[in-house]
Phi, psi and omega in degrees: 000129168240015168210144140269137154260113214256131194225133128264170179266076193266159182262354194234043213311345168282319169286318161311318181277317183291330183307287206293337209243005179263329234262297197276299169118034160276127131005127181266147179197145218254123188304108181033286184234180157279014175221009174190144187222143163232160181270124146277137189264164179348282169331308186141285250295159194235135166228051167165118159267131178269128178202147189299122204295128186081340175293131175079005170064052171261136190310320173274004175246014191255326167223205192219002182262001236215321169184150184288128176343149150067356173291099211091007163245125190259057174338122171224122166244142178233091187256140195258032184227026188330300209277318160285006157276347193284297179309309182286356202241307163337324184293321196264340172218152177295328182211131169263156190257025164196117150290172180287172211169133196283135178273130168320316196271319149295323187058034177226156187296127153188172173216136197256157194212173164233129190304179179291336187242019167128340201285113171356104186216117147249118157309070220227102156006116167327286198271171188182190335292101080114093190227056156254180189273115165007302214285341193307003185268325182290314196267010185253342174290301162006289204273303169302309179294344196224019175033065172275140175291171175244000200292001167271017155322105137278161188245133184308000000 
């Protein structure tokens, strides 16, 4: 295998594609269609299909009624923009459901949020591993709530 391609189910596929691509620092730019849309990352590689909950009748796509959005699913994304994705996604939601915070497993920075239509999207840092100063989850929320550069951070 060489890629997954990840397809959700959304109810607004147009509003869902400027979320994700407001989300990401893309460019607005309008999805395919009005029932499927895909994000592309720089390259072409797709790293999300949007597609209208019922459209083509596929069985784990026909409602939103059926089971809660994202339920057995985690959007986990890896991004080489950490700290402006940190910045654009305070812009898009009011409260995360995980501020940032260095993952134990990974050892890299991220924080998770929920898309318009409920689904779980963690953000996490590229690179690692992760070598700041404790305070840095205080000065990067800071910095993000008040859409300030961090770039005077230092690092151990």
């Amino acid at each position: 295998m060489k890629r997954t391609w990840t397809i959700i189910g959304v109810s607004d596929v147009a509003g869902s594609f400027k979320w994700y691509q407001s989300l990401f620092g893309q460019a607005e730019t309008p999805p395919g269609h009005d029932y499927f849309g895909q994000i592309l990352d720089t390259d072409g590689t797709v790293l999300l299909y949007l597609h209208q909950w019922g459209a083509h009748e596929h069985p784990s796509l026909m409602s939103p009624d059926e089971a809660s959005p994202g339920n057995g699913l985690l959007l986990f994304f890896r991004v080489d923009d950490y700290e402006m994705a940190l910045k654009r996604a305070r812009i898009l939601v009011s409260r995360f459901e995980e501020e940032p915070h260095v993952n134990p497993n990974t050892q890299t920075w991220e924080f998770s949020l929920r898309d318009p239509d409920g689904y779980y999207v963690t953000i996490s840092a590229l690179s690692g591993p992760a070598r700041r100063q404790p305070d840095i989850v205080e000065r990067l929320n800071r910095a993000s709530k008040k859409q300030i550069p961090i770039s005077n951070t230092k690092q151990k």
